[in-house]
mmJSON file of the N, C-alpha and C atoms, coordinates in Angstrom:
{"data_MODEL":{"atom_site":{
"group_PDB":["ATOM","ATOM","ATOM","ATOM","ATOM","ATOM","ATOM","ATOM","ATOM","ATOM","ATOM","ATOM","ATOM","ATOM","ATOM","ATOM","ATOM","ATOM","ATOM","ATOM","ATOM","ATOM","ATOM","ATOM","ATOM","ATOM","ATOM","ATOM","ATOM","ATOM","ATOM","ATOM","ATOM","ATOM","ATOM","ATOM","ATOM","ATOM","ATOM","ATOM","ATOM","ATOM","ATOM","ATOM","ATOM","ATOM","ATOM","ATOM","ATOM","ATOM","ATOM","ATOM","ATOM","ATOM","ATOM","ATOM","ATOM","ATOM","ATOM","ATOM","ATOM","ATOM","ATOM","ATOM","ATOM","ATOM","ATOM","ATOM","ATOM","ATOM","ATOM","ATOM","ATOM","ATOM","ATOM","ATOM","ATOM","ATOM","ATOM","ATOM","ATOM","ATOM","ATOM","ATOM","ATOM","ATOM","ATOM","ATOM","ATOM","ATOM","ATOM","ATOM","ATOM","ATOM","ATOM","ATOM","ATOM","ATOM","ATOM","ATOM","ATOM","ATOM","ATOM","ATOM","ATOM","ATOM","ATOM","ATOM","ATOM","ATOM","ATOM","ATOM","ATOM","ATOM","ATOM","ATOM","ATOM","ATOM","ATOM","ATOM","ATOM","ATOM","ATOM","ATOM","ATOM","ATOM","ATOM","ATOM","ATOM","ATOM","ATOM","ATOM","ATOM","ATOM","ATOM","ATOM","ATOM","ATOM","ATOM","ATOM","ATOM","ATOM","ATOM","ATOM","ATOM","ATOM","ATOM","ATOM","ATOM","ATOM","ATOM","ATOM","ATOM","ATOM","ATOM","ATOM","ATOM","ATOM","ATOM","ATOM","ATOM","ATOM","ATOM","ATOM","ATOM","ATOM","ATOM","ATOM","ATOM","ATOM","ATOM","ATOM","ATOM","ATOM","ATOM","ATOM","ATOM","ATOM","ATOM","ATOM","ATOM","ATOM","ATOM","ATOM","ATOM","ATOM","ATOM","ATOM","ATOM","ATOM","ATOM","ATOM"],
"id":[1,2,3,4,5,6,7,8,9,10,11,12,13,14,15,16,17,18,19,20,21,22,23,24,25,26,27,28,29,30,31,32,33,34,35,36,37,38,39,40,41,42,43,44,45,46,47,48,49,50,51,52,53,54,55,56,57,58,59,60,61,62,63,64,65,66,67,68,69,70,71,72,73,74,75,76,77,78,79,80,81,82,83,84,85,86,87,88,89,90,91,92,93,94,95,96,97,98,99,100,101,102,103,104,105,106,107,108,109,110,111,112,113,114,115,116,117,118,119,120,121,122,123,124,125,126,127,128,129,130,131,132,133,134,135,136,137,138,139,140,141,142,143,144,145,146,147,148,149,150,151,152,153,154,155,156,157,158,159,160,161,162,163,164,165,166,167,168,169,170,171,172,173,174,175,176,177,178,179,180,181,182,183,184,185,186,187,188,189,190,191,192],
"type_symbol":["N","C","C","N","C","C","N","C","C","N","C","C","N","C","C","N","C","C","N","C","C","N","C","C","N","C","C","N","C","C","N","C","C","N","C","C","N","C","C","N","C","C","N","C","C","N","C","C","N","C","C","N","C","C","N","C","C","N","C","C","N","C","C","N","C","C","N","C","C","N","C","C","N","C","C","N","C","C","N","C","C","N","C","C","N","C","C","N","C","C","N","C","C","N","C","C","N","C","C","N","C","C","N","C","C","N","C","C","N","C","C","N","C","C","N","C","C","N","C","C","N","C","C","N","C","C","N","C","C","N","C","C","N","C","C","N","C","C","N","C","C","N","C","C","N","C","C","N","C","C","N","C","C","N","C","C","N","C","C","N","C","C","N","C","C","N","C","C","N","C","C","N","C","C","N","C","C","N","C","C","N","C","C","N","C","C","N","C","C","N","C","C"],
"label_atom_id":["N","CA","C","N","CA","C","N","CA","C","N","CA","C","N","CA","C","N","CA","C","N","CA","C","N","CA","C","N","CA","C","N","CA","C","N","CA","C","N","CA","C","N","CA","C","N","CA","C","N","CA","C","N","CA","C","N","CA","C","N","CA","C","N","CA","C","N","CA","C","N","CA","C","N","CA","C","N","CA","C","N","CA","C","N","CA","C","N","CA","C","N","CA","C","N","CA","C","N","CA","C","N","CA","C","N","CA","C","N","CA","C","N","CA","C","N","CA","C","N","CA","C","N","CA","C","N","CA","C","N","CA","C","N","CA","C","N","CA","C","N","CA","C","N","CA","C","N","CA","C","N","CA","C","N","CA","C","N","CA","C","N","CA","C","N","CA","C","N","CA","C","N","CA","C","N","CA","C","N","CA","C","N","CA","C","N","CA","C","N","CA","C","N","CA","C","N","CA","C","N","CA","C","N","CA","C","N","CA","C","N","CA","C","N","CA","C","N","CA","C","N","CA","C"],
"label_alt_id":[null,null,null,null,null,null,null,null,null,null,null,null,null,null,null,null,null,null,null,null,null,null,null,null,null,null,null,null,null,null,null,null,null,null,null,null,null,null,null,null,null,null,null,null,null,null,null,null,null,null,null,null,null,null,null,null,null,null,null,null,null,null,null,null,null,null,null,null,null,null,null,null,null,null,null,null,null,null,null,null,null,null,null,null,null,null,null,null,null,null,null,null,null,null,null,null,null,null,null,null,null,null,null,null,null,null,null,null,null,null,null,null,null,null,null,null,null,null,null,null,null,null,null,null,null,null,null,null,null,null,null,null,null,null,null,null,null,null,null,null,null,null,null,null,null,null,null,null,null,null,null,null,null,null,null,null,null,null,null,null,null,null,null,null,null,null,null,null,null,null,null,null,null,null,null,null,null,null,null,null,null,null,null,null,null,null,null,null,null,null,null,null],
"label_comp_id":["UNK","UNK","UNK","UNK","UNK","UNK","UNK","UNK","UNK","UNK","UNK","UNK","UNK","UNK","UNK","UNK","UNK","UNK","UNK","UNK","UNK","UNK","UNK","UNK","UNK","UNK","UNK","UNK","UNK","UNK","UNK","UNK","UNK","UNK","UNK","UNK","UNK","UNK","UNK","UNK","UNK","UNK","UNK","UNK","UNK","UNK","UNK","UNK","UNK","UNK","UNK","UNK","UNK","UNK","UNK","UNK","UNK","UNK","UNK","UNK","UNK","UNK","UNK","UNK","UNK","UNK","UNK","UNK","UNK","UNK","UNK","UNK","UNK","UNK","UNK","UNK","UNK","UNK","UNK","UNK","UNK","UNK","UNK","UNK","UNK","UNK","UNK","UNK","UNK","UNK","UNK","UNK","UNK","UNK","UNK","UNK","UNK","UNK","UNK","UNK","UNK","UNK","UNK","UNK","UNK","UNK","UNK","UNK","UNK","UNK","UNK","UNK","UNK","UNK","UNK","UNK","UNK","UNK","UNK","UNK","UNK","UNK","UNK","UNK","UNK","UNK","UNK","UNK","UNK","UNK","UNK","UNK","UNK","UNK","UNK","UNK","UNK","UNK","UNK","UNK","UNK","UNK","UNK","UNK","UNK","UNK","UNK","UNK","UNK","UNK","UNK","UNK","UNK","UNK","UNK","UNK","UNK","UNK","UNK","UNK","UNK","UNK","UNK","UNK","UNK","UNK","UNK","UNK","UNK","UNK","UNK","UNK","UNK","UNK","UNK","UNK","UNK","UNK","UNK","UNK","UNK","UNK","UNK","UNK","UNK","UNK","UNK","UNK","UNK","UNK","UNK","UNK"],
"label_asym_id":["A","A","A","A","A","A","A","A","A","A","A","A","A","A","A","A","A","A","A","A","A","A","A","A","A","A","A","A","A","A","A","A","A","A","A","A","A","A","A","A","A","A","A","A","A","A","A","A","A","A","A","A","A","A","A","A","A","A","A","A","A","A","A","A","A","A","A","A","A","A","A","A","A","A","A","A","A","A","A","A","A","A","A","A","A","A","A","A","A","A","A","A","A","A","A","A","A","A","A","A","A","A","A","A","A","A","A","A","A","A","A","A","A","A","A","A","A","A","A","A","A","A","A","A","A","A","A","A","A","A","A","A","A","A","A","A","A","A","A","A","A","A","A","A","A","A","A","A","A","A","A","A","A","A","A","A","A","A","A","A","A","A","A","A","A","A","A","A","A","A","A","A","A","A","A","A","A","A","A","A","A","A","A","A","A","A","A","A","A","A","A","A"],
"label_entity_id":["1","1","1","1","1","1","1","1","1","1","1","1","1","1","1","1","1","1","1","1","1","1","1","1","1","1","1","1","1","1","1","1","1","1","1","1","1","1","1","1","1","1","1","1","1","1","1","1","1","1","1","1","1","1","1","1","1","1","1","1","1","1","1","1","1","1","1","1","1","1","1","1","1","1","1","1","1","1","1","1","1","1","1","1","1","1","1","1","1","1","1","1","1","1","1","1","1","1","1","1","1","1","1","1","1","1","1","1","1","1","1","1","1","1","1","1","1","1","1","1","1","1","1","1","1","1","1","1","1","1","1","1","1","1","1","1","1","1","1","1","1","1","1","1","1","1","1","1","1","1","1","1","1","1","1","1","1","1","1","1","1","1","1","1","1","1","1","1","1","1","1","1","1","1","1","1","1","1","1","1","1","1","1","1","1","1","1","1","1","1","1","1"],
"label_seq_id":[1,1,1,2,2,2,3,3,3,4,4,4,5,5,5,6,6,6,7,7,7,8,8,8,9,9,9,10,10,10,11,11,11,12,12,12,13,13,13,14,14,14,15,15,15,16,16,16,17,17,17,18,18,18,19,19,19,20,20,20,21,21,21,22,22,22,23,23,23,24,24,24,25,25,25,26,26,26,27,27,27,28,28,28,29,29,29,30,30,30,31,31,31,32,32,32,33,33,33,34,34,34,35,35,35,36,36,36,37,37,37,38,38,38,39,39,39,40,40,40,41,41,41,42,42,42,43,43,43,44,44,44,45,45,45,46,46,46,47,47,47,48,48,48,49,49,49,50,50,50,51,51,51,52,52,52,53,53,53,54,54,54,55,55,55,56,56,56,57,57,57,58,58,58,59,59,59,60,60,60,61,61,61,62,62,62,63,63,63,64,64,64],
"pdbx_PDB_ins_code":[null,null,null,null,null,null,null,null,null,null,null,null,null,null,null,null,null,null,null,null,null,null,null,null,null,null,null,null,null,null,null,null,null,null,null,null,null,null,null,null,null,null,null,null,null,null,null,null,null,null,null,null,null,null,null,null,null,null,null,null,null,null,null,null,null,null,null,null,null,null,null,null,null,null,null,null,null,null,null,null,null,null,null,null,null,null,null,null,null,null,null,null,null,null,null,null,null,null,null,null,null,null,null,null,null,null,null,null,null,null,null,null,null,null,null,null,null,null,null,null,null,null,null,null,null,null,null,null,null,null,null,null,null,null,null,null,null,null,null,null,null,null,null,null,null,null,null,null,null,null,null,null,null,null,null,null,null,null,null,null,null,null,null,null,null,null,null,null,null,null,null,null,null,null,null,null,null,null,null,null,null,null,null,null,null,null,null,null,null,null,null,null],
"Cartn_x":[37.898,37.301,36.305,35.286,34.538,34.493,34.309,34.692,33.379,34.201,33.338,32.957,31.511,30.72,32.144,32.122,32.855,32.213,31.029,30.178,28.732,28.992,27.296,26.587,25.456,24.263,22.963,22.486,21.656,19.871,19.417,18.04,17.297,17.034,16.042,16.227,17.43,18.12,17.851,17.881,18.023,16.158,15.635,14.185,13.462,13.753,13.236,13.746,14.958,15.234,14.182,14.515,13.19,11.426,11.175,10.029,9.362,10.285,9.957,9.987,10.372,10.469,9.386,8.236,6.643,6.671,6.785,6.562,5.181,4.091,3.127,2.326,1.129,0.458,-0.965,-1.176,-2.631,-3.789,-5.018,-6.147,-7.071,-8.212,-9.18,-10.356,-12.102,-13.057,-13.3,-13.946,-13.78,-15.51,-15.838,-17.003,-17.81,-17.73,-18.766,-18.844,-17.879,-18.105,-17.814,-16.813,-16.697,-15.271,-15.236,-13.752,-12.265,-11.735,-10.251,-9.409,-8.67,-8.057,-7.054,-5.957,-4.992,-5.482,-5.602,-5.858,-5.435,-5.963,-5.348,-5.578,-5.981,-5.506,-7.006,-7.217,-8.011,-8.662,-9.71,-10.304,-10.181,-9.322,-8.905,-10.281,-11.275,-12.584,-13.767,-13.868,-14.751,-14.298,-13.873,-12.785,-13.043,-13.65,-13.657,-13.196,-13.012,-12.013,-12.713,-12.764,-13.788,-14.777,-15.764,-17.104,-17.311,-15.942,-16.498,-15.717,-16.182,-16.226,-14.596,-14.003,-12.614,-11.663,-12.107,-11.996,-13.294,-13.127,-14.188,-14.093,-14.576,-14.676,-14.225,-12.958,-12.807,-13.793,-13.653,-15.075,-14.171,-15.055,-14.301,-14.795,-13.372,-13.444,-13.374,-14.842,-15.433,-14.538,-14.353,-13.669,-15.003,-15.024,-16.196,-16.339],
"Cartn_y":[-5.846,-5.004,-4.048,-4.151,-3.033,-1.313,-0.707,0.82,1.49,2.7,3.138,4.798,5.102,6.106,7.363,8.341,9.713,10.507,10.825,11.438,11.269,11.552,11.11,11.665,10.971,11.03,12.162,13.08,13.907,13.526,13.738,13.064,13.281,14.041,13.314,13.059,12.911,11.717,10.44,10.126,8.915,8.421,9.755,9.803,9.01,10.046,9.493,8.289,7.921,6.716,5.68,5.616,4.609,4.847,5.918,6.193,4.89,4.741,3.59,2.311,2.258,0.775,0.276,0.126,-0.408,-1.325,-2.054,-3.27,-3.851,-3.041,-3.561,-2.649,-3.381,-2.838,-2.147,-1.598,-0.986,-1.299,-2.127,-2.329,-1.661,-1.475,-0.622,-1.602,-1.62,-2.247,-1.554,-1.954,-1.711,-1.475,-0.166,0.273,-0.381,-1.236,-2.19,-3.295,-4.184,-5.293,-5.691,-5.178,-4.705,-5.744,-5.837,-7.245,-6.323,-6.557,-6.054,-5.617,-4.434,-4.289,-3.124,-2.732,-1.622,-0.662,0.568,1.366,2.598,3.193,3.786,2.845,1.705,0.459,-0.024,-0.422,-0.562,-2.674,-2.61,-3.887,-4.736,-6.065,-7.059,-8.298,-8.028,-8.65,-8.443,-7.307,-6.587,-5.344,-4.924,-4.184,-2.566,-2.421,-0.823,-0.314,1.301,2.031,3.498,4.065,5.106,5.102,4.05,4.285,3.751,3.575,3.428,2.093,1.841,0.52,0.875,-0.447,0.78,-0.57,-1.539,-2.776,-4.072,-4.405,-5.512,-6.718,-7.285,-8.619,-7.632,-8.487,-8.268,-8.679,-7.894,-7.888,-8.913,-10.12,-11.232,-10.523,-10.782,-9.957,-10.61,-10.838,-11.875,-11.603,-12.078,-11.572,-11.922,-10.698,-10.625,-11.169],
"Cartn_z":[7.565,8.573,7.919,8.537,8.142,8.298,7.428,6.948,8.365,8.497,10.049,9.411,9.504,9.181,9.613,8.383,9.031,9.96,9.188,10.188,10.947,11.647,12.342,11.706,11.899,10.816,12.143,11.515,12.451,12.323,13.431,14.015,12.841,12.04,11.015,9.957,9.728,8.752,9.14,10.608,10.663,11.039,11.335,11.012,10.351,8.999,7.987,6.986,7.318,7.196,7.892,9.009,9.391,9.636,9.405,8.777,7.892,6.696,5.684,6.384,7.33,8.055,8.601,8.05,8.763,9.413,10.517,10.764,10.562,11.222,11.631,10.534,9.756,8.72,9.614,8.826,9.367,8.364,8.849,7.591,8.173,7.043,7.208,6.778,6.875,5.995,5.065,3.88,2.677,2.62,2.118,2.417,2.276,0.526,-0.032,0.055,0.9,1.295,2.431,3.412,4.484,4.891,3.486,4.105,4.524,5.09,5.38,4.245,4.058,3.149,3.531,2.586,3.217,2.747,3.508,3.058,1.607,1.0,-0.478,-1.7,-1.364,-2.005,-2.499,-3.957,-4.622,-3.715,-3.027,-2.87,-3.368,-2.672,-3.736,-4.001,-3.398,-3.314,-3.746,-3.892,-4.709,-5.758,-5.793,-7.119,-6.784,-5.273,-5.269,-4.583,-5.138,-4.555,-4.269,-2.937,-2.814,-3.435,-3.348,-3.618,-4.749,-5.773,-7.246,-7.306,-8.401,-9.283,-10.353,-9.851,-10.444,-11.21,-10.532,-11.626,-11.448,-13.045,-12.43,-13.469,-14.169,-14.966,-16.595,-16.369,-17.897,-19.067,-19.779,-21.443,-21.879,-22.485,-23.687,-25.04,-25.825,-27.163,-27.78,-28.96,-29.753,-31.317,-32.368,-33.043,-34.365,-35.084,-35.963,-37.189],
"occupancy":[1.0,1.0,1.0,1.0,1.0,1.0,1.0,1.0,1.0,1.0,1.0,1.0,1.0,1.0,1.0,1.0,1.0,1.0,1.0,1.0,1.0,1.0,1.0,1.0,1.0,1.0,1.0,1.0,1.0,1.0,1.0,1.0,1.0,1.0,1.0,1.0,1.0,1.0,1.0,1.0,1.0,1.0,1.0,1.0,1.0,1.0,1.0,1.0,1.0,1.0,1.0,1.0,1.0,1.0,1.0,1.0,1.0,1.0,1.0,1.0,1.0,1.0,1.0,1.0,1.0,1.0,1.0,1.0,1.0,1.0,1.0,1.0,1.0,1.0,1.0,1.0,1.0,1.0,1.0,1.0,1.0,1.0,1.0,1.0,1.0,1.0,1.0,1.0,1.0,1.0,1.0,1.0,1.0,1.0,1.0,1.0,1.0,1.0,1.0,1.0,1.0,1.0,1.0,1.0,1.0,1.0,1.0,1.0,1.0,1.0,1.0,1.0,1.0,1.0,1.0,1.0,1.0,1.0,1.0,1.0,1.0,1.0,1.0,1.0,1.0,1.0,1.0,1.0,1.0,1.0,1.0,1.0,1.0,1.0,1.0,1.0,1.0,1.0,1.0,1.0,1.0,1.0,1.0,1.0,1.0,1.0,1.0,1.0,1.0,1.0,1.0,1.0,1.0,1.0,1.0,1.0,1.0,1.0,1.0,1.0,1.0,1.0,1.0,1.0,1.0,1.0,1.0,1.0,1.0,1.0,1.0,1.0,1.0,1.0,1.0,1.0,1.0,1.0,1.0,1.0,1.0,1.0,1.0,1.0,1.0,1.0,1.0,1.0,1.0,1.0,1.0,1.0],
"B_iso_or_equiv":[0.0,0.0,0.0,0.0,0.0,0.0,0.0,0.0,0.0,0.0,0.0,0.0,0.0,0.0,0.0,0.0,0.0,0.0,0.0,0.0,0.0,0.0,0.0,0.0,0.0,0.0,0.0,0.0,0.0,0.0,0.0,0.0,0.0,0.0,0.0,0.0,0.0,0.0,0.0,0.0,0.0,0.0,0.0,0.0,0.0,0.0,0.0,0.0,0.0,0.0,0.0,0.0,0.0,0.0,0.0,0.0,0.0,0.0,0.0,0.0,0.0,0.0,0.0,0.0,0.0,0.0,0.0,0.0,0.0,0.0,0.0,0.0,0.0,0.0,0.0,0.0,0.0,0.0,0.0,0.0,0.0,0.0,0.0,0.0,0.0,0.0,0.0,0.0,0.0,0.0,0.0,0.0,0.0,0.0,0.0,0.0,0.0,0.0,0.0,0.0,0.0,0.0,0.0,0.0,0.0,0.0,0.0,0.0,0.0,0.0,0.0,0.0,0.0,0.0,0.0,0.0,0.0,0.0,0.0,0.0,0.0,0.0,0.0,0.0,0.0,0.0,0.0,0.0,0.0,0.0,0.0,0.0,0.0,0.0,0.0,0.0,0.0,0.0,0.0,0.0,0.0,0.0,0.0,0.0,0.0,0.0,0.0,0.0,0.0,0.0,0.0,0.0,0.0,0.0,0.0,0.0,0.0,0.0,0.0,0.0,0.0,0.0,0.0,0.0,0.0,0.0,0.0,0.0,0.0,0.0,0.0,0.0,0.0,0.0,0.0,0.0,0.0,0.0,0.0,0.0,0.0,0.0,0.0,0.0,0.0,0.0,0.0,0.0,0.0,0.0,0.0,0.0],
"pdbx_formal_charge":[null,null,null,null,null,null,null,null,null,null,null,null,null,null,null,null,null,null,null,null,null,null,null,null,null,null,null,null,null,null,null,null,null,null,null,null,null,null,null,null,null,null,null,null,null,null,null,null,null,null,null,null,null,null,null,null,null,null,null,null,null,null,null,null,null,null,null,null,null,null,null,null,null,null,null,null,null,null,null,null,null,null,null,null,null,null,null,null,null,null,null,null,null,null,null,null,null,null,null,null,null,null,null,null,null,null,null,null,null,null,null,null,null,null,null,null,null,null,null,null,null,null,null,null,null,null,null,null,null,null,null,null,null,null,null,null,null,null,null,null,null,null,null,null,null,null,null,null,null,null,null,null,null,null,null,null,null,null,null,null,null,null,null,null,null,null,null,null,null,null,null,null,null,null,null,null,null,null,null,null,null,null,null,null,null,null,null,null,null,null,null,null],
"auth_seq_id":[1,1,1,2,2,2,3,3,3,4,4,4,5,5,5,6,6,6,7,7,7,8,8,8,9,9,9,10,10,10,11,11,11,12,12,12,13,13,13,14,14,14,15,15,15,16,16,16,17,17,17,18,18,18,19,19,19,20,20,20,21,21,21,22,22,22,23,23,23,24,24,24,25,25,25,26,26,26,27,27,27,28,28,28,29,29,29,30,30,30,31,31,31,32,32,32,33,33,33,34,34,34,35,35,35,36,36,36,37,37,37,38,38,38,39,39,39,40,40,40,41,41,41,42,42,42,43,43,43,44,44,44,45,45,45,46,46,46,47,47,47,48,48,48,49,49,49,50,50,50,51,51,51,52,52,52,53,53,53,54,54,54,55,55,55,56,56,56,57,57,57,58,58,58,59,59,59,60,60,60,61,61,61,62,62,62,63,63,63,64,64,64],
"auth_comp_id":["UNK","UNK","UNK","UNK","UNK","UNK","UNK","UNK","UNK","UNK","UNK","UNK","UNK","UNK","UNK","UNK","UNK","UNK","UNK","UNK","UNK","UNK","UNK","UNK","UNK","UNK","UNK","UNK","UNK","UNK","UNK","UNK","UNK","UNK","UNK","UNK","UNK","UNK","UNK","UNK","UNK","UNK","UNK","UNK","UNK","UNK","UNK","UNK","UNK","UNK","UNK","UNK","UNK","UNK","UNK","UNK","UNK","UNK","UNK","UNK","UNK","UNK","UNK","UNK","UNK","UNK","UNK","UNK","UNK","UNK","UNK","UNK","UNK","UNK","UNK","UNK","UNK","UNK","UNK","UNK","UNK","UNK","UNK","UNK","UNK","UNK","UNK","UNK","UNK","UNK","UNK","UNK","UNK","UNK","UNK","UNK","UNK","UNK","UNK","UNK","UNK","UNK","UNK","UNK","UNK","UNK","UNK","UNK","UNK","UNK","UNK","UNK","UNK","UNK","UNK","UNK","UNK","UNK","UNK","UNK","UNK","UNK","UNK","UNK","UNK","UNK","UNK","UNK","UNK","UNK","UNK","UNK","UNK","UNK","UNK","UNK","UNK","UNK","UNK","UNK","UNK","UNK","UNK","UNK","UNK","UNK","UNK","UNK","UNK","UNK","UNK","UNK","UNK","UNK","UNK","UNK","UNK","UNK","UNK","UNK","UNK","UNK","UNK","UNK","UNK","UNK","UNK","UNK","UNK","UNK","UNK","UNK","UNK","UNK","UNK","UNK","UNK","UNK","UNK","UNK","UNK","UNK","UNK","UNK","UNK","UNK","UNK","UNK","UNK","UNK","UNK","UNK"],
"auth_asym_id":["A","A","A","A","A","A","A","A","A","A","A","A","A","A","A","A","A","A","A","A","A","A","A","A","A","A","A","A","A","A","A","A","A","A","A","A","A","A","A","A","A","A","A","A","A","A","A","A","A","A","A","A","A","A","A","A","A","A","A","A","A","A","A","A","A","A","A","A","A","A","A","A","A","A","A","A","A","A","A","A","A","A","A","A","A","A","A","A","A","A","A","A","A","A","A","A","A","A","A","A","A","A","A","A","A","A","A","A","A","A","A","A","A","A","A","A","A","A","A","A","A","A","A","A","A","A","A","A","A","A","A","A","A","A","A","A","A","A","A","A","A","A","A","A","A","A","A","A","A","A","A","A","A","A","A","A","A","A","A","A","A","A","A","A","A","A","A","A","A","A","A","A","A","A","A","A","A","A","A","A","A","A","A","A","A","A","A","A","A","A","A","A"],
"auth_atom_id":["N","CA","C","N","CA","C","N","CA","C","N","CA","C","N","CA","C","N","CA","C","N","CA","C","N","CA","C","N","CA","C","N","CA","C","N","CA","C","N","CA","C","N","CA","C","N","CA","C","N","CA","C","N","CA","C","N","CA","C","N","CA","C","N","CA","C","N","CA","C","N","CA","C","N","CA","C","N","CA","C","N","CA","C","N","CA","C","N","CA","C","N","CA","C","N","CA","C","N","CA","C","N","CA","C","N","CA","C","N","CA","C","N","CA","C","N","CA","C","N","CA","C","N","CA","C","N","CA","C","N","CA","C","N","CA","C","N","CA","C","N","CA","C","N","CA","C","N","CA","C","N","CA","C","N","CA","C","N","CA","C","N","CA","C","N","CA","C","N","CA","C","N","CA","C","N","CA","C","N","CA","C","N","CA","C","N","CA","C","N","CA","C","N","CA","C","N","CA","C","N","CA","C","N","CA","C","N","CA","C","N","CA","C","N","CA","C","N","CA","C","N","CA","C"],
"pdbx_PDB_model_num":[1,1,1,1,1,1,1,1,1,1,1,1,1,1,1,1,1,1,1,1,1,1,1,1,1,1,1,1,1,1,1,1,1,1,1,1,1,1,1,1,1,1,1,1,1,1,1,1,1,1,1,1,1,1,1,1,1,1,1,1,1,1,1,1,1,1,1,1,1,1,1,1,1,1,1,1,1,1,1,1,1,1,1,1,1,1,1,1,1,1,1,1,1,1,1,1,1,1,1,1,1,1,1,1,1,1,1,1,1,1,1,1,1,1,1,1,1,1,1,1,1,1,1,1,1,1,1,1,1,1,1,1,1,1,1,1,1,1,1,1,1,1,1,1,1,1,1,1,1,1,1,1,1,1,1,1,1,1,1,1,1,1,1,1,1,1,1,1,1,1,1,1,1,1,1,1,1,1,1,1,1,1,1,1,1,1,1,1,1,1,1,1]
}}}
């Protein structure tokens, strides 16, 4: 049998418990290329993030 809560749990406990529960995502366009992406979140298509250039083609390292 399963064990039964002692005490009730109060409204924003159980709040912010499901707070974290997203179902449905929210996207935004991505300034510089305008493709869909989540927001906060560095462009998985073009590599930018607010405006800047924040990843891009890794340098090949020649050995001398």
């Amino acid at each position: 049998m399963a064990g039964e809560p002692k005490r009730r749990h109060s409204k924003s406990r159980k709040r912010v418990r499901r707070a974290s529960i997203s179902l449905a995502q929210s996207y935004v366009a991505c300034k510089n290329c305008g493709k869909p992406t989540l927001p906060h979140i560095v462009c998985g298509s073009c590599g930018f993030y607010n405006g800047q250039k924040v990843r891009g083609e890794k340098a090949q390292v020649t050995k001398a």
